[in-house]
N, C-alpha and C positions, 0 to 999 in steps of 0.2 A: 702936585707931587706924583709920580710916577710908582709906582713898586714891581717887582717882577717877583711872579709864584714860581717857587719849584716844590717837585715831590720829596717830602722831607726827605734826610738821608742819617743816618746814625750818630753823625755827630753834631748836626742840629738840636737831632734828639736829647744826645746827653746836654747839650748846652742851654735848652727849653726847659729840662727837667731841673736844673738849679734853681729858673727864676722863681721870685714868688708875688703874688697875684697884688698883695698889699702888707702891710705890717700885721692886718688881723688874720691871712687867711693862710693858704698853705700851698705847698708848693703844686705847681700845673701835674698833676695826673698822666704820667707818658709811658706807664706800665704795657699798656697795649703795644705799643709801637716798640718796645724793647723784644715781647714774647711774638712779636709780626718778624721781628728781624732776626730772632733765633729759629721760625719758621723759614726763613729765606724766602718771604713772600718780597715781590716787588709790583707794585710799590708797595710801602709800609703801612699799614691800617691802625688806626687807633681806636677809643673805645667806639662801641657798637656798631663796627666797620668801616669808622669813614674814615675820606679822605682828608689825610693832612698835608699842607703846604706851607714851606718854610716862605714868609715873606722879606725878601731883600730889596736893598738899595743899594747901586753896585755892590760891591762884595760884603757889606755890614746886615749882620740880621737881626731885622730891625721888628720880626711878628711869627704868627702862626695862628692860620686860617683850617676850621676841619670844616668839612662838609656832610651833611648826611642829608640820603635822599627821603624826602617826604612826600605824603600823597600831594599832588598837585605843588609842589616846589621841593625846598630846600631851606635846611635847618643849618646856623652856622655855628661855631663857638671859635674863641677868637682872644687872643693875647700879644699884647704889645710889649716888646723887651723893658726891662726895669727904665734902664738908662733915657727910653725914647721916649717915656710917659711925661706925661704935662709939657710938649714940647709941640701941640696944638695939633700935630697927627693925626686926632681921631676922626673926623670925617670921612678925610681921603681914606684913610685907611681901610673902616669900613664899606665904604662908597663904592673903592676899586676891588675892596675881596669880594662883593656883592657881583660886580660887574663880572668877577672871573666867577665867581657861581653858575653864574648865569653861563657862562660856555661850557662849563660841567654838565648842565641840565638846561639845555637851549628848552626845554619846552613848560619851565617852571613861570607859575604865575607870583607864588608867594614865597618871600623868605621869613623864616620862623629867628629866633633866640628864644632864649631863657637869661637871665641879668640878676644878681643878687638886686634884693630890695634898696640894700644898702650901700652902692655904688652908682652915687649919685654924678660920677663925672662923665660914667657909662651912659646912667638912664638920658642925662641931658643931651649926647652926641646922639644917640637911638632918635630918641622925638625929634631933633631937631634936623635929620635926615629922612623922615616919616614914618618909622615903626609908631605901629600905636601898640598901649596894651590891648591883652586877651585875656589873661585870667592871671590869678595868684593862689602860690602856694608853698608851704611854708615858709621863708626866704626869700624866693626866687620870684619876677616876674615874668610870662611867658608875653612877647611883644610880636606882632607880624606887621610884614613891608608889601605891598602888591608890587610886583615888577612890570 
C-alpha cells in the first residue's frame, strides 16, 4: 500500500482534532498546530516543533505522521484515522512514514517512539517491524528502530 505525505493544512487539522485515539483515551492533542496557524507559520508545527504530515490515500485521510529531530535520528508520533483502524494498515503505515522520516533526516540512524503500555495492537505492529524496547515510564513505553 502506497500513502503520500503532505504538510498538514488547517483543515486536516480540524479533522485530526475530532478523532480519538481509543474509547479510554482522549482526543489527538493539535493545540500547537491551531496557535502555528494563527502564527501564519508555514508549515504548521505541532507540539515541541515538529513536523506534522497529513497521511493520504488518494484524496481520503487515512493518518498523521509528526516528526521530531533527535540526536542521531528521529522520533515519530503517529495516528491512524478511526474509520482505518483494524483494517490491517498498521505495518505499511508505519514502515512508509519511517521511510519518508528518513528523507526528512537523510542522515538518521535511529527512529525513537513512545506507545502507551496498554496498546497492545500498537506494541505488536512496533516489534513486529523491529522496534525493540528502551526503557519505561509511567504508562508509556519508549521503543527504538536502527535504520
Amino acid at each position: 500500500m502506497k500513502f503520500k505525505f503532505m504538510a498538514l493544512n488547517i483543515e486536516q487539522v480540524k479533522k485530526i482534532a475530532t478523532w480519538r485515539m481509543s474509547i479510554r483515551s482522549r482526543y489527538i492533542d493539535m493545540q500547537a498546530y491551531f496557535e502555528s496557524y494563527s502564527k501564519e507559520e508555514d508549515p504548521l508545527r505541532g507540539p515541541d516543533d515538529c513536523l506534522g504530515f497529513a497521511v493520504m490515500q488518494e484524496d481520503l485521510l487515512i493518518g498523521l505522521f509528526e516528526y521530531y529531530e533527535r540526536e542521531g535520528g528521529f522520533e515519530i508520533g503517529l495516528a491512524i484515522a478511526p474509520k482505518w483502524r483494524g483494517k490491517g494498515l498498521g505495518c505499511s503505515f508505519v514502515s512508509e512514514g519511517i521511510a519518508f522520516g528518513k528523507t526528512l533526516f537523510p542522515s538518521a540512524s535511529t527512529v525513537y517512539l513512545e506507545v502507551s503500555r496498554f496498546n497492545k495492537a500498537a506494541l505488536k505492529i512496533y516489534r513486529k517491524i523491529g522496534f525493540e524496547e528502551c526503557g519505561r515510564h509511567n504508562r508509556f513505553i519508549d521503543m527504538t528502530k536502527p535504520l
